[in-house]
C-alpha positions in Angstrom: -16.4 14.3 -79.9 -20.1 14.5 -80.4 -19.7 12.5 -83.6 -18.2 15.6 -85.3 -15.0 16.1 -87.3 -12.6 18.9 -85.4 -10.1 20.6 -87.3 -7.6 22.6 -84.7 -5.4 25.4 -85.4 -3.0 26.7 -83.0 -1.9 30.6 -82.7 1.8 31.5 -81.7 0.4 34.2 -79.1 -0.7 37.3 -80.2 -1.5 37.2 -84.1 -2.5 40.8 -84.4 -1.2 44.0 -83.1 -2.3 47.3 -83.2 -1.1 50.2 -85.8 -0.9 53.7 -86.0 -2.1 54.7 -89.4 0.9 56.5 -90.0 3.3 53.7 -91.9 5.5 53.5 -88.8 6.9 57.2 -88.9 8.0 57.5 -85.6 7.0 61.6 -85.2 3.8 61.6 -86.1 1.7 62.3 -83.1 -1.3 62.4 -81.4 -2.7 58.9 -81.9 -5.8 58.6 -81.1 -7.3 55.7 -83.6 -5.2 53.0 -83.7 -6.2 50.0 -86.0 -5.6 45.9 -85.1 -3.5 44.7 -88.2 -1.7 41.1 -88.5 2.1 41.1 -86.8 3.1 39.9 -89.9 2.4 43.4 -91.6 3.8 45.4 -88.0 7.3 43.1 -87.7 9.1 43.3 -90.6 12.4 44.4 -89.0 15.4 42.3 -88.3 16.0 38.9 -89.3 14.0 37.2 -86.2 11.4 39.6 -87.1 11.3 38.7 -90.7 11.0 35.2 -89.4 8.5 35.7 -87.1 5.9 37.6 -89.8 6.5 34.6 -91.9 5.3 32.3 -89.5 2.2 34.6 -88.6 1.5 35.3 -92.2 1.4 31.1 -92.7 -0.6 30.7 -89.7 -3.1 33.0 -91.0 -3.1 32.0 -94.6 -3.8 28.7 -93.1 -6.6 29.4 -90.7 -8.6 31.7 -93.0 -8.7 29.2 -96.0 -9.8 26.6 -93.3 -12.4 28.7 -91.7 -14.0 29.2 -95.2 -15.5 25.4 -95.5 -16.1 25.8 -92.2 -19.5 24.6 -90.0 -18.5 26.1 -86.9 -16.2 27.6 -84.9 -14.7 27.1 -80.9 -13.0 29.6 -79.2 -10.1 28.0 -76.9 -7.6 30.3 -75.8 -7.1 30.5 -72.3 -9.7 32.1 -70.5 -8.8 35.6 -70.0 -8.7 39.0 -71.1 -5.1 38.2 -73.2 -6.6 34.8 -74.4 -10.1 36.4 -75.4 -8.2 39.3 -77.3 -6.0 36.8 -79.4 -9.2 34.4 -80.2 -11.7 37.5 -80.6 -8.9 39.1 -83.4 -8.4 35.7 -85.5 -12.1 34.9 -85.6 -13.0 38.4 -86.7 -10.3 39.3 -88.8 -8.9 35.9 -90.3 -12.3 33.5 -90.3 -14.0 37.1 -91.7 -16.5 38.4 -88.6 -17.3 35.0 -86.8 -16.7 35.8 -83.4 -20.1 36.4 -82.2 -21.5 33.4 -83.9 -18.4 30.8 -81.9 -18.6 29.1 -79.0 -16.6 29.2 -75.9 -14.6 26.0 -74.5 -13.8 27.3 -70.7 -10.8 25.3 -68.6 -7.9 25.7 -66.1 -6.1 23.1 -66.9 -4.9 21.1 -69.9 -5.6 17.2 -68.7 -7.5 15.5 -71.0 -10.3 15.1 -69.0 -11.1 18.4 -68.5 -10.9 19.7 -71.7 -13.0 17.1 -73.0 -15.9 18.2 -70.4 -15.0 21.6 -71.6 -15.6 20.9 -75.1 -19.3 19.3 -74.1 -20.0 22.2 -72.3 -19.5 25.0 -74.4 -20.2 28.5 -73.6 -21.2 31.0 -76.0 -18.6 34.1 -76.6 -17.7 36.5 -73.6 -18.2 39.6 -74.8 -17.4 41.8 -71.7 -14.2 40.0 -71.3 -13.2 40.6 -74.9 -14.5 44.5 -74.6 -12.4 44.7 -71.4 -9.4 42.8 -73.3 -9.6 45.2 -76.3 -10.0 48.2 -74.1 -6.6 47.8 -72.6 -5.2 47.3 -75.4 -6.3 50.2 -77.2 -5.4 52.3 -73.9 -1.6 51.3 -73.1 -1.4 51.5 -77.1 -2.8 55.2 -77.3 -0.8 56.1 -73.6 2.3 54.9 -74.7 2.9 55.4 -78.3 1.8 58.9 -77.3 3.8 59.7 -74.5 6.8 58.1 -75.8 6.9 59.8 -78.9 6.2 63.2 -76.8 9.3 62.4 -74.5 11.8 61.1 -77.7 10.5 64.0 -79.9 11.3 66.7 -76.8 15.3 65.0 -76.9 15.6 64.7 -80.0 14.5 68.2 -80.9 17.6 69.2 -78.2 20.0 67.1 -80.1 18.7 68.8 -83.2 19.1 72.1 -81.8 22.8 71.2 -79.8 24.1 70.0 -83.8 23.8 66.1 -82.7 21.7 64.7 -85.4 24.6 62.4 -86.7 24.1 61.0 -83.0 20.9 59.0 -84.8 17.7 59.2 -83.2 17.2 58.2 -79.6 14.1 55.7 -78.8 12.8 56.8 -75.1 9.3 54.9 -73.6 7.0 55.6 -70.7 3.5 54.2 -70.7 0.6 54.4 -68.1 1.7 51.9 -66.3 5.4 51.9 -66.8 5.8 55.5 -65.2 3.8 55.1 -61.7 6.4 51.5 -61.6 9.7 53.7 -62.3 8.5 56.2 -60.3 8.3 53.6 -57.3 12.3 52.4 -57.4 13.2 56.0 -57.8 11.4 57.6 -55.3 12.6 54.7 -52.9 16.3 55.5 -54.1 15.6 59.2 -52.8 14.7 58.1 -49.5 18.0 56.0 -48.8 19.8 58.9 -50.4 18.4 61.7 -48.0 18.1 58.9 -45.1 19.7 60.8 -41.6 21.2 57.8 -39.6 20.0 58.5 -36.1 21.9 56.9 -33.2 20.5 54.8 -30.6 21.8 51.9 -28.3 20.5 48.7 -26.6 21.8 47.0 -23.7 22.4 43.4 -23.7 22.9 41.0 -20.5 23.7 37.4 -19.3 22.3 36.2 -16.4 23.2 32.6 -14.8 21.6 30.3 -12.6 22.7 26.9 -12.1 25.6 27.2 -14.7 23.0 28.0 -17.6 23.4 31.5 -19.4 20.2 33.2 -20.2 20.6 36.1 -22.9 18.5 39.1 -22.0 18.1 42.7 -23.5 16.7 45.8 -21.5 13.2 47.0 -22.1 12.9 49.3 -23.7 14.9 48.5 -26.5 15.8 51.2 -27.9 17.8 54.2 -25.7 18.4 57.2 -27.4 21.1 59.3 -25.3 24.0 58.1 -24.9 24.5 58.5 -20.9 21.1 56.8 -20.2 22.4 53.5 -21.6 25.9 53.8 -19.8 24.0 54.6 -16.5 22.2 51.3 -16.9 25.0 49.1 -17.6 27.1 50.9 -15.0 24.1 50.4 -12.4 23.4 46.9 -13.5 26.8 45.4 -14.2 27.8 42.5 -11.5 24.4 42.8 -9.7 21.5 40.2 -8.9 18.7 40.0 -10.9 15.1 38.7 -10.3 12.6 36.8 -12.3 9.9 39.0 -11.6 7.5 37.7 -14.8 6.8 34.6 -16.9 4.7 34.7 -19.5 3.5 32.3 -22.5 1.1 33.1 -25.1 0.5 30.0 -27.5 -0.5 31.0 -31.1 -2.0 29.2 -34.0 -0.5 29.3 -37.1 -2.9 29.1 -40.0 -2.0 27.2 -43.1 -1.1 29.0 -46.2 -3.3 30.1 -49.0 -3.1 28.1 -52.1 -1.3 30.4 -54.9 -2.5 32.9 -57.4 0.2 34.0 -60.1 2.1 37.2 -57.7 2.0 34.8 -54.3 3.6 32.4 -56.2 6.3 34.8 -57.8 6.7 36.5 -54.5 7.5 32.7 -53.2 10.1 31.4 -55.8 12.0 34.7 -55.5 12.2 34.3 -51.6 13.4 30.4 -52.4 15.0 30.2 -55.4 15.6 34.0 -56.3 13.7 33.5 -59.3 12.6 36.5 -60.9 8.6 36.9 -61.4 8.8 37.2 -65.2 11.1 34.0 -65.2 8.5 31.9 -62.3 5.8 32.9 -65.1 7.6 31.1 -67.8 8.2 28.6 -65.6 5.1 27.8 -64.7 3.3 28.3 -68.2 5.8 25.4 -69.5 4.1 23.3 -66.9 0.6 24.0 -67.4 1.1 23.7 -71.2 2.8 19.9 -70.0 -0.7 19.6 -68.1 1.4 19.5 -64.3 -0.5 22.4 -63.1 -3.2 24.9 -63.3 -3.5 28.0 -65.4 -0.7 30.1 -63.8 -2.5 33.6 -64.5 -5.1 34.1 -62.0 -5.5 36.1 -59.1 -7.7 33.8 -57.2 -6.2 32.3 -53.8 -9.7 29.8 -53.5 -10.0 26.2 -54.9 -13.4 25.0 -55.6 -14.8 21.6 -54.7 -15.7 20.8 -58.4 -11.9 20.1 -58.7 -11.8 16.8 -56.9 -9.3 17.6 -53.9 -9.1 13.6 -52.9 -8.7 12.7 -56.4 -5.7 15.0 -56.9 -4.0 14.3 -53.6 -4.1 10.9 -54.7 -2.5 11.6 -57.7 0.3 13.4 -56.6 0.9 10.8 -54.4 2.3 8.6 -57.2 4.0 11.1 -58.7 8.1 10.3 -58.1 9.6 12.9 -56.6 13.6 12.3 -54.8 13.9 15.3 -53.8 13.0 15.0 -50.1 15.8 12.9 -50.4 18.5 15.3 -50.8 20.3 17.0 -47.8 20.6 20.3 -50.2 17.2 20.3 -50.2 15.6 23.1 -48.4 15.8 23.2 -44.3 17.9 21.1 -43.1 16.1 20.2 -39.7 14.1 17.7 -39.6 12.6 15.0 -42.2 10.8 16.0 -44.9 7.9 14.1 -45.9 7.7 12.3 -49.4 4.2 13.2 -51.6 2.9 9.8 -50.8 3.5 10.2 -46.7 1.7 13.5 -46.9 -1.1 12.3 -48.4 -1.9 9.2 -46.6 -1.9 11.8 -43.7 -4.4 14.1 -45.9 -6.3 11.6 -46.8 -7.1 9.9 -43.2 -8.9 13.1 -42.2 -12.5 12.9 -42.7 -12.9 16.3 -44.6 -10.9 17.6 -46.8 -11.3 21.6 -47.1 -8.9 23.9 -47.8 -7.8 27.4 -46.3 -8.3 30.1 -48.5 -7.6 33.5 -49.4 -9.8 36.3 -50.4 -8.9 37.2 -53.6 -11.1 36.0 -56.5 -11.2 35.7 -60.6 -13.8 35.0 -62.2 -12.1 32.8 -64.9 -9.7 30.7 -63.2 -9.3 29.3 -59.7 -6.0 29.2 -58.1 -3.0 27.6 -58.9 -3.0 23.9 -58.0 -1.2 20.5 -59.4 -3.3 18.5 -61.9 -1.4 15.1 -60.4 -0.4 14.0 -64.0 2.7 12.5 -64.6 5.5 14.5 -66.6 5.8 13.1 -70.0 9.8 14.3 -70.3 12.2 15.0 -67.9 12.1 18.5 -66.0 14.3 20.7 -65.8 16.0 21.6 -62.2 13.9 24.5 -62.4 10.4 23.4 -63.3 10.9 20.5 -60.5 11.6 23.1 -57.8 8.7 25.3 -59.1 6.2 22.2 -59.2 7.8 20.9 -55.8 6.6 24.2 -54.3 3.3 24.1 -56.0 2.6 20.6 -54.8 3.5 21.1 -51.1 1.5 24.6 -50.8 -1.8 22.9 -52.1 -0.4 20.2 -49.8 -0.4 22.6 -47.1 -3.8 24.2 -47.6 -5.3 21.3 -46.1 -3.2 20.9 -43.5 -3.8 21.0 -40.0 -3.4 24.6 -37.5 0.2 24.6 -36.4 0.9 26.4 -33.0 3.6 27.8 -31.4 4.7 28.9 -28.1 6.2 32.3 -26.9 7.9 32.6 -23.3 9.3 36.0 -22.2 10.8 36.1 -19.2 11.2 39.6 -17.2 14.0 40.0 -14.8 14.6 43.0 -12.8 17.3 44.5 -11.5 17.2 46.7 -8.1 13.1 47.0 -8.9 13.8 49.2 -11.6 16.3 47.6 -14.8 14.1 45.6 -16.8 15.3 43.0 -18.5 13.6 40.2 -21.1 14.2 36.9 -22.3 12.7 35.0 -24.9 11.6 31.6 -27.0 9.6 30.7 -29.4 9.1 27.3 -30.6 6.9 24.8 -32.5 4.4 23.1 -30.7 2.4 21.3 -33.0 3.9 21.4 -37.0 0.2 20.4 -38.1 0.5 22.1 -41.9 4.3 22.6 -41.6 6.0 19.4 -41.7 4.3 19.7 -45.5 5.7 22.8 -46.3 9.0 21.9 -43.9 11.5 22.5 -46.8 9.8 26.1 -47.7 8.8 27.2 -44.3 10.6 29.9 -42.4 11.9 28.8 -38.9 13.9 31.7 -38.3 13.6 32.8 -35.3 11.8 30.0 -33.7 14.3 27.3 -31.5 14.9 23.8 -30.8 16.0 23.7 -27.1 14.0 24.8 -24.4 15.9 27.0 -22.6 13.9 29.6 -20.4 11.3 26.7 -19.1 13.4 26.2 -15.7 13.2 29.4 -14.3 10.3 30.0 -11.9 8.9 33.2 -10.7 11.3 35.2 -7.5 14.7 33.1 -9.0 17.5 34.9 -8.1 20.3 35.3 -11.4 23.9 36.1 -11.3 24.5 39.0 -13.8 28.2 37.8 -16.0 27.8 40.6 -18.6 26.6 43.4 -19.7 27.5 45.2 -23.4 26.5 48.5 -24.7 25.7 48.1 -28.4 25.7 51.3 -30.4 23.2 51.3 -33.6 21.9 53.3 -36.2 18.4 53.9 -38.0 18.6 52.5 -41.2 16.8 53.8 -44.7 14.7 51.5 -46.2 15.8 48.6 -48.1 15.2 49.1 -52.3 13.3 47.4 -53.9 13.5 43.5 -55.5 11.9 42.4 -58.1 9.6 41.0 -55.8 9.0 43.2 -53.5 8.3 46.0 -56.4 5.8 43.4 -57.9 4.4 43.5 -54.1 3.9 47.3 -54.6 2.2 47.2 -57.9 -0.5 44.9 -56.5 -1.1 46.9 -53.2 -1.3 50.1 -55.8 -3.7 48.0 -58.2 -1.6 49.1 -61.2 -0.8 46.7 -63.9 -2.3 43.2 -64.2 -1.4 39.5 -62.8 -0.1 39.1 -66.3 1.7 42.2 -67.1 3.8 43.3 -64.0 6.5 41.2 -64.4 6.9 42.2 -68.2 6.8 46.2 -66.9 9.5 45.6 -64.7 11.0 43.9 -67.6 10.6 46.7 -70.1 12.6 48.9 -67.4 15.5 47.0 -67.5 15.2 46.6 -71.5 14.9 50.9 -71.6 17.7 50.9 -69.4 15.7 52.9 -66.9 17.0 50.3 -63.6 20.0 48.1 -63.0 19.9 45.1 -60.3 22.4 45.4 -58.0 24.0 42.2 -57.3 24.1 41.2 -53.9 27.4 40.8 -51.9 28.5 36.9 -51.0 28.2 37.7 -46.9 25.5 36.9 -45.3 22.5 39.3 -43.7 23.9 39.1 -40.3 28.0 40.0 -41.4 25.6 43.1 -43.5 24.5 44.8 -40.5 27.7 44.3 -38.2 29.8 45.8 -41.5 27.4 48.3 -41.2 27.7 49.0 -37.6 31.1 48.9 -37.4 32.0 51.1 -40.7 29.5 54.2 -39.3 31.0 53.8 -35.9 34.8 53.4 -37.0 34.3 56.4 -39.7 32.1 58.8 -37.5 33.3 60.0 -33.8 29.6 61.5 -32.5 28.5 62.8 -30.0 26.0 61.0 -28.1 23.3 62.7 -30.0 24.6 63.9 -33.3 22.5 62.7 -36.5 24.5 61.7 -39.5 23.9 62.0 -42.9 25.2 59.6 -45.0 26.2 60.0 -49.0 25.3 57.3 -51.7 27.8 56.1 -52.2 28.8 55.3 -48.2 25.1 53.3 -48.7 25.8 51.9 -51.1 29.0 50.0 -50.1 26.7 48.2 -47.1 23.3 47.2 -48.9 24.7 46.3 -52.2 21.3 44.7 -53.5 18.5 45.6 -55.0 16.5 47.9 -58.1 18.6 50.7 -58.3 17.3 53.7 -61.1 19.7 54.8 -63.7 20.1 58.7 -64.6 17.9 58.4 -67.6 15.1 56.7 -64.7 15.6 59.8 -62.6 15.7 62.2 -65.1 12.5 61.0 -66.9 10.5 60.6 -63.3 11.9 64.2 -62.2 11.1 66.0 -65.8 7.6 64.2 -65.2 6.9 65.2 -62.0 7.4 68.4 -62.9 5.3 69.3 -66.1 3.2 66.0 -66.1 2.7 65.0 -62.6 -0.1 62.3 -63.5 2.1 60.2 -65.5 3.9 58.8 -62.8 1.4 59.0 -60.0 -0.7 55.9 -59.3 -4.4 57.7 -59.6 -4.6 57.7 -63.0 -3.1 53.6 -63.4 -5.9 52.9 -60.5 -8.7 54.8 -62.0 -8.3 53.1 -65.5 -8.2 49.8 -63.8 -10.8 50.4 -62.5 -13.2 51.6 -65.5 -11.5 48.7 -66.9 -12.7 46.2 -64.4 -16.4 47.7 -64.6 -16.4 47.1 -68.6 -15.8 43.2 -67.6 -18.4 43.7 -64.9 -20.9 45.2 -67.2 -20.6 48.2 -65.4 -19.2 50.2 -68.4 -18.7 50.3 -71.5 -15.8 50.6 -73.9 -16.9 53.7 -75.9 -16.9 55.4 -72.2 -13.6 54.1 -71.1 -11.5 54.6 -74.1 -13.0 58.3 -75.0 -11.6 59.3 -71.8 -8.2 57.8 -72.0 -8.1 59.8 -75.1 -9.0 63.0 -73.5 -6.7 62.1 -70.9 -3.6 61.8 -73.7 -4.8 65.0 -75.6 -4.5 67.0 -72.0 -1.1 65.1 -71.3 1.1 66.1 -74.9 -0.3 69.6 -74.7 1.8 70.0 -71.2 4.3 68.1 -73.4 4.6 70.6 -76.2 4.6 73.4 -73.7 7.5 72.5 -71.3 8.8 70.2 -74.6 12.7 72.1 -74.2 12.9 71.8 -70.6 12.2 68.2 -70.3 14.5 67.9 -73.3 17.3 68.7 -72.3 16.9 67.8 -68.6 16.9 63.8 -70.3 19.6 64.6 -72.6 22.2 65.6 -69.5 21.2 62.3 -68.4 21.9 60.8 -71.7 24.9 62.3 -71.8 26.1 60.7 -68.6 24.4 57.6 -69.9 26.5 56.6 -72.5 29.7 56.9 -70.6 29.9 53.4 -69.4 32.7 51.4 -67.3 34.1 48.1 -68.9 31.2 46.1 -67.3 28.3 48.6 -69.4 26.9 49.6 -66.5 26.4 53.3 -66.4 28.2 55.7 -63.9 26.6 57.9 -61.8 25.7 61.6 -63.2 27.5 64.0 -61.6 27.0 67.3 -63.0 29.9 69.8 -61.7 28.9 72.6 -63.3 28.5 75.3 -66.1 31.4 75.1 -68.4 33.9 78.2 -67.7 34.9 77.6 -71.2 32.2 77.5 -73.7 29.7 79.0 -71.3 26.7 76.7 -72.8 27.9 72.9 -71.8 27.7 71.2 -68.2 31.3 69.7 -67.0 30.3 66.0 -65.9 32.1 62.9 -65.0 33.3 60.7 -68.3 35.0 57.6 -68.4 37.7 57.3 -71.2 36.8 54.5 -73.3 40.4 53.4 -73.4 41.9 53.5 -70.2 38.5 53.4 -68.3 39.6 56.7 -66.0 37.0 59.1 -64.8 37.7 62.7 -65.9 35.1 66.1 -66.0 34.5 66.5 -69.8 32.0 68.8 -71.6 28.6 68.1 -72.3 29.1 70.4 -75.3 31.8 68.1 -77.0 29.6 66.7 -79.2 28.2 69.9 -81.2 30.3 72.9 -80.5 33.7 70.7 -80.0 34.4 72.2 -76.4 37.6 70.7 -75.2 37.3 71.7 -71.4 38.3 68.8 -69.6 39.9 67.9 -66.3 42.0 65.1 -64.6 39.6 63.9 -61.2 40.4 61.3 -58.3 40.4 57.7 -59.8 38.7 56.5 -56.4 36.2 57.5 -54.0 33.0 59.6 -54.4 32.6 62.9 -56.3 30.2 65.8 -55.6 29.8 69.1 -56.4 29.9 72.1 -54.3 27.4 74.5 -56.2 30.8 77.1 -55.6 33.2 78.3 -58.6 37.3 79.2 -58.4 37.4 82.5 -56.9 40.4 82.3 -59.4 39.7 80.5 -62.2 35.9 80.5 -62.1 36.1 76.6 -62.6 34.1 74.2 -60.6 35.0 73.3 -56.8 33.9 69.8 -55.8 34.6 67.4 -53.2 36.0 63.8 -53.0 35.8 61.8 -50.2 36.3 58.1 -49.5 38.6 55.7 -47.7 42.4 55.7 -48.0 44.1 52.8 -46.2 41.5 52.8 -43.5 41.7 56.2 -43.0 38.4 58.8 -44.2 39.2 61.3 -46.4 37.3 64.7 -47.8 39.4 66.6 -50.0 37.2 70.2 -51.5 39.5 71.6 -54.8 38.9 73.2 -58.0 39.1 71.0 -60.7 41.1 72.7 -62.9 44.5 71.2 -63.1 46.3 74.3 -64.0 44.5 76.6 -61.6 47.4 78.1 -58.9 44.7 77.9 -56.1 43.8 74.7 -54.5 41.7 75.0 -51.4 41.3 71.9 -48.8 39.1 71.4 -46.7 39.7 68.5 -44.0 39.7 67.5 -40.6 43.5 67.9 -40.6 44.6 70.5 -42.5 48.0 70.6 -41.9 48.6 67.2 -43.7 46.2 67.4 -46.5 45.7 63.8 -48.5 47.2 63.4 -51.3 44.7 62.8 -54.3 44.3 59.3 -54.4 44.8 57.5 -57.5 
């Protein structure tokens, strides 16, 4: 290019990482002036470590003796804060203080063509963006190598003190970003936990006219006494009804938004139920293949300058069978091939697309470059790019519309019933995005359009249907990532890796989702609080975890060691885990890239921030100690799968006095039995035989005769509920029950 000679040197990521000064001792804290040193130097640890460093160390060797002879120098990492980090650190520490004397090559895709126009319009270096880049950096670095070594120094300082030392030391992490995100999944556990399911009912009906059925429910919806609802189906059962109202409202339906990065995670997980860290790598192996966009941006706009027709066109030859299979997507209906859909594009005679609102200032949003895949994809990629295609697709699309009819019968002028439709009237964007869009409720028949205003309906049946309130549904990985965003913690680039690093600290499990379908979910539901708990027509039940649990098997679930460390931080350093302090860094942090601020500012308060933080560390350092060590504790008694049980703490030890009694696993046989926490350093022996099945809780009350702990089991034995309140001690000559029958006690279920 230009008549000049290029000599290109790739990076493998992040070349340089940075240090704490203190040759890796894992105790030494405050830090507060961290320094960037080569990854070759910081991972010397295990063999794909060692391997790793001797890659970066060869890079490095290779680049500075390059950058020596040496005219000039081009920046061309991806244009970011991550990218302008990476570049920034090799051209000032390897190619010795060049940075500011580079040039900037700028592009959102890798087609030859623009990269090219990039490289003849070079830009010189972006020193906000770097300054912004560094910044956070040096801020997660100083929040969490602090605060983690605060929180591992506090439990290991309890082992030290309980005689555990030969346990080794245990590694603990919470960051500035990380807590506010664990805090999120446990404070959402709490909620279903202390959820009170309320009753209520609905009434259903079918009416008839001419031998059609026509399903209504009573308005209001919800009743909730009891004797209200049975009045109105005893009053309305067998009588004439009258079609007193007809109304239809038609709607537009805008087309979609073309993607930024967390639209198009939250998408594949709806689809495909891939999770967001997985979509990313997904989609950066096809814009490193040149089949897309840069996947990291925020924006939701698509600027002319990117040639729409020229791209449609493009895709259009791209071969793609997949409209082709009947597995694909919804089943109703054809769906349209990538050359069909753009001959329809492409006969309009503008081409604009609907946007979103968001913005970035580097990168528009995610769109298809229309280049054709050099290697076979992968099952994944294709559905990925599939989904890209036909939302860009989409974007350009037509209004769809659809129409709403509600019909309103009455019953004795005063039972009102409704019935209603909704259906596509015009597809317009959809019948691009048929295979992805939603047509739940929506129908194919017209069923309500017969009936005119004063018909006269036979009423066949009428059903009482008794419900609940439920608790809200945890969180997915998606809908978590959802959260983060509308909390503006975390970055498009960085939220799935947080929600990573909580499942690497063992700080949440994913609960796998039963094979039944949503709707067979809420009938079990139903059915099981209705079968298991005679009410009264207004009682309120309060349900335990692990009755939940059995229904809405799915979902972010926090471990012990996630609740302890959010409840030990709530109490002695509340801003950890609130979202003010995330937001207001992200926001200094924003205003550095802006201009708004600068980096001396923004980092001297973090710093401030951190010093304030481990003082409340060092002063309640015991208590959150050994609060996280009882959770530990629990921790590391797995079942066979290595999933940890629940903590269940029972109570003081009556023996040694110091320990807590809590449910263990044998690692042999795999049964549950109350051990000491106290095992471990003062060799307490106290154990206890408990129920093999069912849920355990404790009663706060002790043996008026043995002073051990009374607790109470409860489940389901052969279809019939049990709660069964004993002392745990297996020699203890009192056992008290405590049951709905109490002449025929259970016996302890196995």
């Amino acid at each position: 290019m230009n008549g000049q000679d290029y000599i290109i040197c790739h990076a493998l990521g992040h070349l340089y990482g940075l240090s704490d000064n203190n040759k890796g001792s894992r105790k030494a804290f405050p830090v507060l002036d961290p320094t960037w040193l080569p990854l070759s130097i910081l991972k010397k640890k295990g063999p794909s470590s060692k391997y790793l460093a001797f890659k970066i160390e060869k890079i490095l060797r290779e680049i500075s003796q390059i950058s020596k002879n040496a005219s000039g120098f081009i920046h061309a990492c991806d244009y970011d804060q991550e990218g302008e980090v990476i570049g920034y650190n090799i051209l000032e520490h390897a190619c010795h203080h060049k940075y500011s004397i580079s040039k900037r090559a700028k592009f959102s895709s890798l087609t030859d063509e623009e990269i090219i126009q990039s490289f003849n319009n070079l830009l010189p270096p972006n020193e906000k963006l770097k300054d912004a880049g560094t910044s956070r950096h040096m801020i997660d670095f100083i929040y969490g190598i602090n605060l983690s070594r605060a929180l591992t120094n506090s439990v290991n300082k309890k082992k030290e003190s309980a005689g555990e030392i030969k346990k080794g030391y245990q590694q603990l992490s919470i960051g500035r970003v990380q807590g506010p995100t664990l805090a999120f999944v446990v404070e959402r556990e709490k909620e279903i936990e202390n959820h009170i399911f309320e009753p209520y009912w609905n009434v259903i009906a079918d009416f008839k006219k001419n031998n059609q059925i026509i399903k209504t429910y009573y308005y209001p919806q919800r009743i909730d006494t009891k004797p209200v609802a049975e009045n109105i189906v005893n009053s309305c059962k067998n009588q004439l009804g009258k079609v007193t109202n007809i109304k239809i409202i038609k709607t537009s339906i805008r087309p979609p938004i073309p993607f930024n990065l967390g639209d198009l995670q939250k998408e594949a997980y709806r689809l495909f139920r891939f999770t967001p860290s997985y979509t990313l790598s997904i989609a950066e192996k096809l814009y490193l293949a040149a089949l897309i966009s840069y996947p990291r941006t925020s924006s939701q706009k698509l600027p002319s300058p990117i040639n729409y027709e020229k791209i449609i066109k493009a895709v259009s030859t791209l071969n793609n069978n997949l409209h082709q299979d009947s597995s694909y997507g919804n089943k109703t209906g054809s769906i349209l091939s990538y050359s069909e859909i753009s001959i329809k594009l492409l006969a309009n005679k503008t081409l604009k697309p609907n946007e979103g609102k968001e913005t970035d200032p580097a990168h528009p949003a995610i769109y298809p470059t229309g280049q054709k895949p050099k290697q076979k994809l992968e099952d994944s990629e294709l559905k990925l790019l599939d989904l890209i295609i036909r939302r860009f697709f989409s974007a350009f699309g037509k209004d769809a519309s659809s129409s709403q009819s509600t019909v309103t019968i009455t019953v004795k002028d005063k039972y009102t019933f409704k019935a209603e439709e909704k259906k596509i009237v015009f597809e317009g964007w959809i019948q691009y995005y048929r295979p992805y869009f939603d047509l739940s409720g929506f129908v194919n028949l017209d069923s309500l359009s017969f009936l005119k205003p004063d018909d006269i309906l036979e009423n066949i049946k009428m059903e009482l249907l008794e419900k609940f309130t439920q608790p809200p549904p945890r969180y997915n990985q998606s809908t978590l990532l959802q959260k983060m965003e509308r909390e503006k913690i975390g970055t498009k680039a960085t939220r799935s890796e947080i929600i990573g690093t909580l499942f690497k600290r063992n700080y949440i499990t994913n609960l796998v989702p039963p094979a039944t379908t949503a709707t067979n979910q809420s009938v079990t539901y139903d059915s099981k609080i209705s079968k298991n708990y005679p009410i009264s027509n207004n009682q309120k039940v309060k349900t335990s975890k692990l009755e939940y649990t059995g229904v809405q098997k799915s979902g972010l679930r926090p471990t012990e060691i996630g609740i302890a460390i959010v409840s030990s931080m709530k109490k002695y350093i509340p801003n950890i885990v609130s979202t003010s302090l995330t937001q207001d860094m992200e926001t200094q942090l924003e205003q550095i890239e802006s201009g708004n601020s600068t980096s001396i500012q923004v980092v001297e308060k973090a710093r401030t921030q951190i010093k304030e933080a481990i003082q409340s560390f060092n002063i309640n350092e015991t208590k959150i100690g050994q609060e996280i060590s009882l959770a530990l504790e629990a921790n590391r008694t797995t079942n066979p799968s290595r999933k940890p049980i629940a903590l269940v703490a029972l109570g003081t030890c009556p023996v040694c006095k110091n320990g807590n009694l809590i449910v263990k696993k044998a690692i042999k046989s795999k049964k549950r039995f109350a051990g000491c926490t106290s095992y471990a350093s003062t060799k307490c022996l106290a154990t206890s035989p408990l129920p093999q099945k069912g849920t355990i809780k404790s009663t706060g009350k002790r043996c008026e005769k043995c002073n051990w702990p009374i607790i109470i089991a409860s489940g389901n034995n052969q279809g019939k509920k049990y709660q069964w309140e004993f002392c745990i001690n297996s020699q203890c000559p009192l056992k008290i029950y405590s049951n709905s029958d109490k002449k025929n006690p259970p016996s302890q279920p196995t």
